[in-house]
Structures are given as structure tokens and as C-alpha cells.
C-alpha positions in Angstrom: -3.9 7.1 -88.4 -2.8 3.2 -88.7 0.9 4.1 -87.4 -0.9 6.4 -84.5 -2.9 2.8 -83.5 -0.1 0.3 -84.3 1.8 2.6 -81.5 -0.9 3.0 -79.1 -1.0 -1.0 -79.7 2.7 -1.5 -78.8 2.6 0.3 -75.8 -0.3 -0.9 -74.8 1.3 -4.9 -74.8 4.4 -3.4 -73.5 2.6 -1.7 -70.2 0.6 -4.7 -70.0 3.5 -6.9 -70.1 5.4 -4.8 -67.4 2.7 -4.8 -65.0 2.6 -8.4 -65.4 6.3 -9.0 -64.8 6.3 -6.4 -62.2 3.4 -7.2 -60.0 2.2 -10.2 -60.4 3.0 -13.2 -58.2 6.4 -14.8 -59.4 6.3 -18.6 -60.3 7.5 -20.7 -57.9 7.6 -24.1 -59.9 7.6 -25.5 -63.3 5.8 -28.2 -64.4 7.0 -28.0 -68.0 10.1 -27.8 -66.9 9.6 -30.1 -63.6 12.1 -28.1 -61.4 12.1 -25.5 -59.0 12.4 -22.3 -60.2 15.1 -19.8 -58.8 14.4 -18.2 -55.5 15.4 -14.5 -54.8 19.0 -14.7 -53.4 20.4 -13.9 -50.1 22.1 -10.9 -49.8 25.5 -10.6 -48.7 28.4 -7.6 -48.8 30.8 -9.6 -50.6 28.3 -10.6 -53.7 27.2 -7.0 -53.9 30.8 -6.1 -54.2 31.8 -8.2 -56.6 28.9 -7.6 -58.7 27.3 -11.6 -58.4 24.2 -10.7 -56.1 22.7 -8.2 -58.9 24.0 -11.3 -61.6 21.6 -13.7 -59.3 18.9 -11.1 -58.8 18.9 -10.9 -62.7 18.9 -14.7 -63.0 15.8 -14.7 -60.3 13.6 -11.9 -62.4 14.0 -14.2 -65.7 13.7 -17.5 -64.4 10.9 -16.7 -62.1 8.7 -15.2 -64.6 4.8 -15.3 -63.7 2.9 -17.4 -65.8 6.1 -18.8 -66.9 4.6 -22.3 -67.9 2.1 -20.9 -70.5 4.0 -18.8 -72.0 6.4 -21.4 -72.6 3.1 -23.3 -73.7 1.9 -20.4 -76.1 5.1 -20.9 -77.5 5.2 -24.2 -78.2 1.2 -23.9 -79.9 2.9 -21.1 -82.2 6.0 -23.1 -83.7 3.4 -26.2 -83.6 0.8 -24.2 -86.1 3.6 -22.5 -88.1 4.9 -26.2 -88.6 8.0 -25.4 -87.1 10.3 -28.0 -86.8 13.9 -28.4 -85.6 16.6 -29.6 -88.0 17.7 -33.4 -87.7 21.4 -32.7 -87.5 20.5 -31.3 -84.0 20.3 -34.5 -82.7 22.0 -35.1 -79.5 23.3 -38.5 -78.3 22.6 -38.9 -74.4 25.6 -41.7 -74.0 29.0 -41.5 -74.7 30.1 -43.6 -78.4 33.5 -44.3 -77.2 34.4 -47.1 -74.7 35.7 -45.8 -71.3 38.1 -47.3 -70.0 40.6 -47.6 -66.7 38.0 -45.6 -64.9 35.7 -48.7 -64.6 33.4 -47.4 -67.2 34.8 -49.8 -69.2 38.1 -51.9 -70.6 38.5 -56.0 -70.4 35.9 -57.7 -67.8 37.9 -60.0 -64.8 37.2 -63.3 -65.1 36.2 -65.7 -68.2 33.1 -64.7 -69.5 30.2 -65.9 -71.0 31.4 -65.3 -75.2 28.5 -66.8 -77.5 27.0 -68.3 -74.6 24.0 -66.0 -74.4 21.4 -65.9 -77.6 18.9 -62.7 -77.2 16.1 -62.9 -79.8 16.7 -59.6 -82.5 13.8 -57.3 -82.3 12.7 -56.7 -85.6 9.8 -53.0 -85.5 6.7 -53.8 -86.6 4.6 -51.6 -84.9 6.2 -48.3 -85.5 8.2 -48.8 -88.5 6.3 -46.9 -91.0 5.4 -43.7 -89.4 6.6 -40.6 -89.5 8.9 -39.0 -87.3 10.8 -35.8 -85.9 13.5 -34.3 -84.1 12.8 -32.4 -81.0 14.5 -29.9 -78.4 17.3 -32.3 -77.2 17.3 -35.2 -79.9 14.2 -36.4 -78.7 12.6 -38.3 -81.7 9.1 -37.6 -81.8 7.0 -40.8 -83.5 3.8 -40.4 -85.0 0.7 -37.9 -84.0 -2.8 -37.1 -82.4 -3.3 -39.2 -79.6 -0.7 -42.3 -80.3 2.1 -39.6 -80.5 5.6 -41.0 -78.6 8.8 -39.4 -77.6 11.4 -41.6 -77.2 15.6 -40.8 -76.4 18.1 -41.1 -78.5 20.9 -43.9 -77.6 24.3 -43.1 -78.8 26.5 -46.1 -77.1 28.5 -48.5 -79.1 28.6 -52.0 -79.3 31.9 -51.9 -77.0 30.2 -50.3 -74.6 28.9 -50.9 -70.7 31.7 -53.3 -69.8 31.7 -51.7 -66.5 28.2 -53.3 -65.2 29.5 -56.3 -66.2 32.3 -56.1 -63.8 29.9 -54.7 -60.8 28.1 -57.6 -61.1 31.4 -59.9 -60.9 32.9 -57.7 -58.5 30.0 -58.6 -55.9 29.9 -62.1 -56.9 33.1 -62.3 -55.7 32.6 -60.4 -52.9 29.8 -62.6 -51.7 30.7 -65.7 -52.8 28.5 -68.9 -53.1 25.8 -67.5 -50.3 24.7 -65.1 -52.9 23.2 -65.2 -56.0 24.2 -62.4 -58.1 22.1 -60.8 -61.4 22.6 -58.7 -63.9 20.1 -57.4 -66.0 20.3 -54.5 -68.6 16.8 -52.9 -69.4 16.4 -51.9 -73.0 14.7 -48.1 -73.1 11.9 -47.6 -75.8 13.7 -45.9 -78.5 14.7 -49.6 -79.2 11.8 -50.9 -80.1 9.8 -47.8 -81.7 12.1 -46.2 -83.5 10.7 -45.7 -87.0 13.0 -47.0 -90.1 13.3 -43.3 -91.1 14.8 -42.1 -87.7 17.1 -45.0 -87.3 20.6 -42.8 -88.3 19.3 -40.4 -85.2 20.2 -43.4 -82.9 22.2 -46.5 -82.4 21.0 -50.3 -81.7 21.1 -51.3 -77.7 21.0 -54.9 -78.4 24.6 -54.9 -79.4 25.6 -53.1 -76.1 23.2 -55.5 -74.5 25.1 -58.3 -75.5 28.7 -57.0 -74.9 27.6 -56.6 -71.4 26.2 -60.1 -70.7 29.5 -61.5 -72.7 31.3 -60.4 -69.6 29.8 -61.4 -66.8 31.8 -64.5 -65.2 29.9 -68.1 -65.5 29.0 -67.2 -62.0 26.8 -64.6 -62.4 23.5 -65.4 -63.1 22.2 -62.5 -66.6 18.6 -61.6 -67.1 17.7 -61.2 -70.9 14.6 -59.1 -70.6 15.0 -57.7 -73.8 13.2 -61.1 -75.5 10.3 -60.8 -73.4 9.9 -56.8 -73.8 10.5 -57.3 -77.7 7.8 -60.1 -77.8 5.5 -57.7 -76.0 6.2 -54.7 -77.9 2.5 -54.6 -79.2 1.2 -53.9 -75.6 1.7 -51.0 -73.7 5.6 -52.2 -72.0 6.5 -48.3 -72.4 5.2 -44.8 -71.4 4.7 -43.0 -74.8 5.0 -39.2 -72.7 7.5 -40.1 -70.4 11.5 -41.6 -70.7 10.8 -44.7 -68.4 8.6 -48.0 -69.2 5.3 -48.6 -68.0 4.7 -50.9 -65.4 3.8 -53.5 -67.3 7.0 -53.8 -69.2 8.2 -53.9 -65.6 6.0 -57.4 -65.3 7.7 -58.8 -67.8 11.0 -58.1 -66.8 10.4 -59.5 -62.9 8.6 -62.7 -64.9 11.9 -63.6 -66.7 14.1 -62.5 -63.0 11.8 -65.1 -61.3 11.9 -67.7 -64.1 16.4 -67.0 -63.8 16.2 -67.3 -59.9 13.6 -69.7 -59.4 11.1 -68.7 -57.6 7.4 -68.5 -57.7 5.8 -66.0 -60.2 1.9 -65.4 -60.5 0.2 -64.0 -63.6 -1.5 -60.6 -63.6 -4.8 -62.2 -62.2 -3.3 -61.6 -59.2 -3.0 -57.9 -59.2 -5.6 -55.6 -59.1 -5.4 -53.0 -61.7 -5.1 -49.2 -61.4 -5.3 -46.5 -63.8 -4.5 -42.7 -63.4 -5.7 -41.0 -67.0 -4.2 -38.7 -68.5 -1.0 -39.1 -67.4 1.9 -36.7 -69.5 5.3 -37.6 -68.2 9.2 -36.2 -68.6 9.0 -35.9 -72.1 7.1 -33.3 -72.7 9.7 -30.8 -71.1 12.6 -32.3 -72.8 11.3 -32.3 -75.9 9.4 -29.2 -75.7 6.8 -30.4 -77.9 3.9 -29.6 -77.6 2.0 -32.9 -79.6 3.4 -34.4 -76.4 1.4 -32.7 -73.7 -2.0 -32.6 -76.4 -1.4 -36.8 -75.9 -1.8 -37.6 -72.5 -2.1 -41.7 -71.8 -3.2 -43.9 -69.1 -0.6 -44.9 -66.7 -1.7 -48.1 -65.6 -0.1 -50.3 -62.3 -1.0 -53.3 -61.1 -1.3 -54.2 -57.3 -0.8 -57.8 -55.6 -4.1 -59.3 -53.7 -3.5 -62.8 -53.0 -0.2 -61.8 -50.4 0.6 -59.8 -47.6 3.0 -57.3 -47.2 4.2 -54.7 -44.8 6.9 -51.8 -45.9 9.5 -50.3 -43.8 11.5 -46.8 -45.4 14.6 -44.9 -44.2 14.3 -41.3 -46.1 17.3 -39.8 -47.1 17.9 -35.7 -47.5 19.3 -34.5 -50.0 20.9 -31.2 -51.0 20.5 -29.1 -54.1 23.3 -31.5 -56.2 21.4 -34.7 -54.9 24.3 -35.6 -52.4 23.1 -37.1 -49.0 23.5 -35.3 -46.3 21.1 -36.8 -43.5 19.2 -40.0 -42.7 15.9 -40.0 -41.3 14.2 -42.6 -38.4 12.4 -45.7 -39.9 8.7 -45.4 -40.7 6.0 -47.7 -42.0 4.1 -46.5 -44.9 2.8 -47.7 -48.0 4.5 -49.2 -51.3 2.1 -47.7 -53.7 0.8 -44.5 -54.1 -2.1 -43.7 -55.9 -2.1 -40.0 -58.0 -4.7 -38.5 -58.8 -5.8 -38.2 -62.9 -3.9 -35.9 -65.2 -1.0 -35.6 -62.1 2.7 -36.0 -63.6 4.2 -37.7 -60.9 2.1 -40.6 -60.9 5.7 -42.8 -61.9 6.5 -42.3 -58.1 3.8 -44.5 -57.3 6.1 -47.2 -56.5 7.6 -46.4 -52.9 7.1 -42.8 -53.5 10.5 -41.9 -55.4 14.7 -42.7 -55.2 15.9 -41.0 -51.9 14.9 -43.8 -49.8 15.8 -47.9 -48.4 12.7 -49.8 -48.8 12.4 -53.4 -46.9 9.0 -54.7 -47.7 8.3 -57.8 -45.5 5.8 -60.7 -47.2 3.9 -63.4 -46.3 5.1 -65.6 -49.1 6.5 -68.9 -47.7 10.1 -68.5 -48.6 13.4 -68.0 -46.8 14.7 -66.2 -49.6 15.6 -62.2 -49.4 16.3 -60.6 -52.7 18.2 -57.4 -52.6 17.2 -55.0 -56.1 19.9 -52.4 -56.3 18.4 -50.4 -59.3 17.9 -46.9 -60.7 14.4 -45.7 -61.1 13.4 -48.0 -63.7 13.9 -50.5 -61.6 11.2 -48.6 -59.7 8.4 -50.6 -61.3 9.7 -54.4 -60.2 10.3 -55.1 -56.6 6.1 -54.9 -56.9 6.2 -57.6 -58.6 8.5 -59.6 -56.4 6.1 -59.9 -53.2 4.8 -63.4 -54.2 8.3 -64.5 -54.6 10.1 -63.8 -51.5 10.1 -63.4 -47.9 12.0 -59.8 -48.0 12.7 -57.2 -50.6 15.0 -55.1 -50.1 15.4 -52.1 -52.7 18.2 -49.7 -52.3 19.0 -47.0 -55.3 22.4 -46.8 -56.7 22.4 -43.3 -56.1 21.7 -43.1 -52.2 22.6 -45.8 -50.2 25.4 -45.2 -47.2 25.4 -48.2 -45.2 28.2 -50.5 -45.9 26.8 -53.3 -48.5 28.6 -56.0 -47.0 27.4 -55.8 -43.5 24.1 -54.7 -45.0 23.6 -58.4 -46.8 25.3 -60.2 -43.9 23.3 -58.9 -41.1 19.7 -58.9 -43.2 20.0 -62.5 -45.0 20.1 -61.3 -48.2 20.0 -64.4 -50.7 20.4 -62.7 -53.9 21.1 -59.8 -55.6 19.0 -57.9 -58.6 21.0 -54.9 -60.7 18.4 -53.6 -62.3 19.5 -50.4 -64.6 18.8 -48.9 -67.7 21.1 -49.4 -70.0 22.1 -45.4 -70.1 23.2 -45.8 -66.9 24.9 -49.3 -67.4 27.1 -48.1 -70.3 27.6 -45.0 -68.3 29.4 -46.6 -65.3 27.9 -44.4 -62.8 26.3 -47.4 -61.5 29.6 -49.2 -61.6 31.4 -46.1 -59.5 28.6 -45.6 -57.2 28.4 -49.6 -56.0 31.4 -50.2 -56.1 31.6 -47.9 -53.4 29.3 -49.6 -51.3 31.4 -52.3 -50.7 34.1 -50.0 -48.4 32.1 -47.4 -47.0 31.6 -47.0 -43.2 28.0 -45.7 -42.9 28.6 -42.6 -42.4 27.4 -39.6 -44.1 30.4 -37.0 -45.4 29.0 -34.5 -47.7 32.3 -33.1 -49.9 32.9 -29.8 -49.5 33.6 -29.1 -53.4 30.2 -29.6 -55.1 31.7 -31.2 -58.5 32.9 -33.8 -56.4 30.9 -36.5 -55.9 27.9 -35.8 -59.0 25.2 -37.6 -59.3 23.8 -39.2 -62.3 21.4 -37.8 -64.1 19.6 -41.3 -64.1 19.0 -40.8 -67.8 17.9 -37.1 -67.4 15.3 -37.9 -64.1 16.0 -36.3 -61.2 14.5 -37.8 -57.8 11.2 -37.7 -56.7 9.1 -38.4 -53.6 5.5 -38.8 -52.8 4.5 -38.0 -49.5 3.7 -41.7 -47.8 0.3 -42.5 -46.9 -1.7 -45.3 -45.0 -2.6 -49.0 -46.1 -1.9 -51.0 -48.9 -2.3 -47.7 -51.3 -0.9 -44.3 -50.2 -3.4 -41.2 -51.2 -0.4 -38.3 -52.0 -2.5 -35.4 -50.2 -3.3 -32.9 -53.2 -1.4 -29.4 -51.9 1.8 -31.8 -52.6 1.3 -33.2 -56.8 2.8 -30.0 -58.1 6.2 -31.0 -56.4 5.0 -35.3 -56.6 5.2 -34.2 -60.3 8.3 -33.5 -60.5 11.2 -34.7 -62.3 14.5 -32.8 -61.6 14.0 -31.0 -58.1 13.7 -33.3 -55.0 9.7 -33.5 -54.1 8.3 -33.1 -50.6 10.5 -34.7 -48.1 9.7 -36.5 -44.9 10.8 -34.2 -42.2 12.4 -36.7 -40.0 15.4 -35.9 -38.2 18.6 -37.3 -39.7 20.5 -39.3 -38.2 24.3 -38.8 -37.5 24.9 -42.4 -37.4 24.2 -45.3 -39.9 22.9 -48.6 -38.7 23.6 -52.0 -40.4 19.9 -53.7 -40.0 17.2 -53.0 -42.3 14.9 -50.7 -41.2 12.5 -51.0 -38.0 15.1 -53.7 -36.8 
């Protein structure tokens, strides 16, 4: 009798199942996973002959999956209660531990230096040093629990390391000459900070990297050490606990020491308005696969200037499925910030809407100074900060821009330069190979024809996102667009201009 109802229970889950794989609507998009899912492939002779289409029609049935998100979810609840947990040797560094080198990822810096010239206050943990911790899908370390959980990402550089944005930075100093004032600041990422004492072998210190890099920039360059200020604020929220990038108000900090370095005008946060979207759960979650992640959602919390005005001008830019440009859309006016709605992923893209874009925002502070931010998309979070400070910002990411850099800064005004990247992407050299570029190109969009050949970064495992743009000083993303605002390594909505098969030198709506 129990065998004849343990097989009628079997079959009865297995039918269920089918019908459920079978008929019901396929998923579409993953928020877990924040990515497209695969579509069902276009058939051609050739792949059915060769045996690929049926491969791809396989890959569609399993990646596609309905429900795929909770049962993905259900999984993680089950390895949660049965106290699960991943062994620490399965840690995985995100950064390479050996110095490039003739690649311009790394080897001597041109030019003299800055040895022993630059002291950066040592962090010492006092806020996170005692608790426990865990290793996740990925090497993410996983800090405490209940609602103060945080995931933070493994660094695995060495103190050799990131000698590359170091001679970006001098390469444009010399490039631009005395006209221009050129900075260089390296932003710390969390794990630096909160790392507990008991997961400190699953990762290596950035401030020794930190330091290499600002050792190398020539006497010319002008370094911002934002790594004092974010270690004196570590108590307050400077970082997103569910997501890989820091919270806006680690951003403040960092643009309060860039205007103290460039001299300029710098308000306190009385002059913002604050905003708050609650329960905010960020990129974490899906790389860590942990579900103590998603059960701890925070308040992501941005702050918007009152006392100035400003106008912003973007140029989109398409993008195909390996993030290479392939068009350039018309000029528009839209807003800078964009206000998600509560428990909505995306709600980082707040500032300008996402990466695949030029953003000029025009102020009505009195000064003849334009400050160009070339940055990755922590350096999302600053130009915001900037509007009291100078009469242009200009904002270009590392990964996008086609117009030629030189007639770009000669043609706008530009009075001085920001790089603003995480330091993944610093001691990576992507940056380095991407900007350098800048310098020589024509303006013109070439897409290469082999798809390996011209990758992007991974900006530190985020993808590109975009909001869609909405009116006045705060864009509203309309609501049938957050699930694809929310994501983190598919391309979001994108503005359906028409591209452009010519690049012009002016900023955008000149």
C-alpha cells in the first residue's frame, strides 16, 4: 500500500512538473539572475545540419524555464534551513595577483613619481570585525545576519598592482598640458572596510594597491585619497550592504575631498534634498546566491541639490549583445535623477539612468570651470555632487565613448579631468586600454567583426543599465520598464533614437 502511494506520489509531481515546463508561459527575464533569459533561436538549414539549432533549442527549454526565479529561490530557502554552506577554499579572487605588464596593465610608470609623498590614513575595522562570516557562490563573503546581513567581493590584487591607471592619468596630463587639470582617484570597494578578522585570508588589502597607484602618478597629476574620508565614515552607510557598488553617500564624501583637491566650492548635505527607495536588494544577491541577502533588503538613499540649477543634455548609445557600440542616437534633454519605485532593483541607475550614454549637465553655479568625470559606474554616484562646483559636467563612461577625446576637451572647454574607477577596474587596466584609445580615435563607430575582439569589462561583474528618462529635476522610470531598470547584466530599455552614422565633436545639443 505505502509503495502503491509513494508511486502514485512520484508521478503525480512528475506530470505536474511536465505540464508546467510544457505549457506554461516561459520566463522571459531574471531578476535573480538580472539578465535576459535565452530566446528561442532562429532557424536556419545550416544549424539544423550541423546539429547547433537542436543544441540552442535545448539551451532555450532550460534556461527559459517558467517560474525560473522561484525555483531558484526555493532552492536557496532549502540549503538556507539545511544550514548548507559552501566550503571556504572555494573562494574566488575577482582580480588578477600578478602584475601585468607591457600590455599597459602594468610595468614602470613614465615620469618621476610621487614615492612617499602621499600619506593615506590605515583603516583599522571596528565595525565589523567581530562577526561572523561565510563564503558564498562566487567568493562572495557573506558578513553577519537578519537584517544587518552584507555581501561584500573578494579583492585578490597585489600590492604591485594597478600601475596602469597611474600612467592613464599621466598619459593625459601630457596630452593636455598645463590647460588641464588632471585627477586620479582610486575608489576603495567595501570588502575593505567590512571585512571581518575571520575572513581576512579570503581577500587581500586594497590600500597597498591604493598606494602603488598614487606612487606613480607624475608631480603633475593632481591624486584624490578618498580612501581617508570613506575609512573615517565607515560607521555610516558609505556602502550598499545587497549590492557591489557604494551608496551614494560614500559617493559625497568622495566628490567632498575632489572639490577640496581642485578647489572649488563644496556645500554640505543641507543642500540636498533627501530620497529614499526602501527595500532596495541589489547585485549581490544573484552572485552570491544567498538567500540571507534577498531576506535583507535596505534603504537606498540619494540626495538631490536645491539651492542650484541645472539642465542635462544625453547622447544614448546602442549597444549589442557583447556591449560593443554600434549606433549613436540624437541629443535629448531629460533628467539626471530618476526616482524607482520601493523594493525596485535598479534603483542604482538613478543617476543619469545607467552607463551607455554622454551626459553634459549645464549649472547655474558662477564658474567658468568644466570638469570632465570619465568613470565606471561607481563613479555613477558623483558628478551629482558636482553641480554647485562647476559650470559644466561632463560625464563620459570608460566603456562607451567614441568621439575623439582631444577634440572633445578642446572644443567644450573642459578645465579638468576626474578618473573616477573602482579599483577592480584600475588594477585591471581595462580603463587604461579603453582611454587610451580615446586619445586617437576618429568618431566613428566600427563594430569588429570577431566578437572576442574588442570585450568589454565586466565593470566589476555589472553589466549596463538604463532607466528610461523622464521629465524635470526627478525622472519617474514608467513601471512596465523596472523589471529591465533592474537589471544588472543585460542592457535595459533603450531610447529608440536613430543612430547616427557620424560622430560630432560638441557636447551634446550644441
Amino acid at each position: 500500500m505505502h509503495n502503491k502511494i509513494f508511486t502514485i506520489a512520484i508521478v503525480t509531481v512528475f506530470v505536474a512538473f511536465a505540464i508546467v515546463f510544457d505549457t506554461f508561459p516561459r520566463s522571459t527575464y531574471s531578476e535573480l539572475e538580472k539578465r535576459e533569459l535565452k530566446t528561442f533561436p532562429e532557424y536556419a538549414f545550416d544549424k539544423l545540419k550541423d546539429g547547433s539549432y537542436m543544441t540552442e533549442i535545448s539551451s532555450w527549454f532550460s534556461d527559459s524555464e517558467p517560474y525560473r526565479d522561484k525555483f531558484m529561490a526555493l532552492s536557496m530557502y532549502v540549503k538556507d534551513g539545511l544550514g548548507v554552506a559552501l566550503a571556504g577554499e572555494a573562494v574566488k579572487f575577482h582580480a588578477s595577483d600578478t602584475p601585468m605588464g607591457a600590455d599597459g596593465a602594468g610595468g614602470a610608470a613614465q615620469g618621476g613619481g610621487r614615492q612617499g609623498e602621499m600619506e593615506l590614513d590605515e583603516y583599522v575595522n571596528d565595525v565589523t570585525a567581530d562577526e561572523n562570516a561565510k563564503i558564498a557562490n562566487a567568493g562572495i563573503i557573506v558578513v553577519g545576519s537578519g537584517a544587518d546581513v552584507r555581501a561584500l567581493m573578494a579583492f585578490g590584487g597585489s600590492s604591485k598592482g594597478g600601475v596602469s591607471y597611474a600612467r592613464l592619468a599621466n598619459a593625459y596630463k601630457k596630452a593636455f598640458g598645463g590647460g588641464v587639470n588632471v585627477y586620479c582617484m582610486v575608489i576603495p570597494t567595501a570588502v575593505e572596510f567590512y571585512c571581518p578578522d575571520m575572513a581576512k585570508s579570503c581577500t587581500r588589502p586594497q590600500l597597498p594597491t591604493i598606494k602603488n597607484i598614487y606612487a606613480h602618478l607624475d608631480p603633475s597629476v593632481k591624486p584624490v585619497d578618498v580612501y581617508t574620508p570613506l575609512g573615517r565614515h565607515a560607521g555610516e552607510d558609505i556602502y550598499l550592504r545587497t549590492d557591489h557598488h557604494w551608496a551614494p553617500l560614500g559617493a559625497y564624501y568622495a566628490a567632498q575631498k575632489f572639490a577640496e583637491v581642485a578647489g572649488v566650492p563644496f556645500p554640505g548635505l543641507s543642500h540636498y534634498a533627501k530620497r529614499v527607495v526602501r527595500g532596495y536588494v541589489g547585485s549581490m544577491y544573484g552572485y552570491s546566491k544567498d538567500i540571507s541577502i534577498k531576506k535583507a533588503p535596505e534603504d537606498f538613499v540619494y540626495y538631490v541639490p536645491k539651492g542650484v540649477k541645472y539642465t542635462t543634455t544625453y547622447v544614448n548609445y546602442t549597444i549589442d549583445s557583447h556591449y560593443r557600440v554600434t549606433g549613436e542616437g540624437r541629443p535629448y534633454k531629460s533628467a539626471y535623477f530618476f526616482h524607482f519605485r520601493d523594493g525596485n532593483g535598479g534603483a542604482y541607475c538613478t543617476f543619469m539612468g545607467g552607463d551607455t550614454k554622454l551626459t553634459v549637465v549645464r549649472t547655474s553655479a558662477k564658474s567658468r570651470r568644466r570638469v570632465m568625470v570619465i568613470k565606471d559606474s561607481f563613479g555613477n554616484a558623483i558628478p551629482g555632487y558636482l553641480f554647485y562646483s562647476f559650470g559644466e559636467v561632463h560625464v563620459v563612461d570608460f566603456r562607451y565613448f567614441k568621439k575623439n577625446i582631444k577634440e572633445y576637451v578642446k572644443n567644450n572647454k573642459i578645465t579638468d579631468i576626474l578618473f573616477a574607477g573602482n579599483i577592480f577596474n584600475a588594477y585591471s587596466g581595462a580603463m587604461y586600454r579603453n582611454c587610451m584609445r580615446f586619445l586617437t580615435q576618429d568618431g566613428r563607430i566600427v563594430v569588429p567583426a570577431d566578437p572576442e575582439g574588442d570585450k568589454m569589462s565586466n565593470d566589476s561583474l555589472q553589466r549596463p543599465v538604463q532607466a528610461v528618462p523622464g521629465g524635470g529635476d526627478e525622472g519617474v522610470p514608467p513601471s512596465s520598464t523596472d523589471r529591465r531598470q533592474a537589471s544588472g547584466d543585460q542592457g535595459g530599455h533603450q531610447r529608440k533614437d536613430v543612430p547616427s552614422s557620424h560622430a560630432t565633436d560638441s557636447v551634446p545639443g550644441h
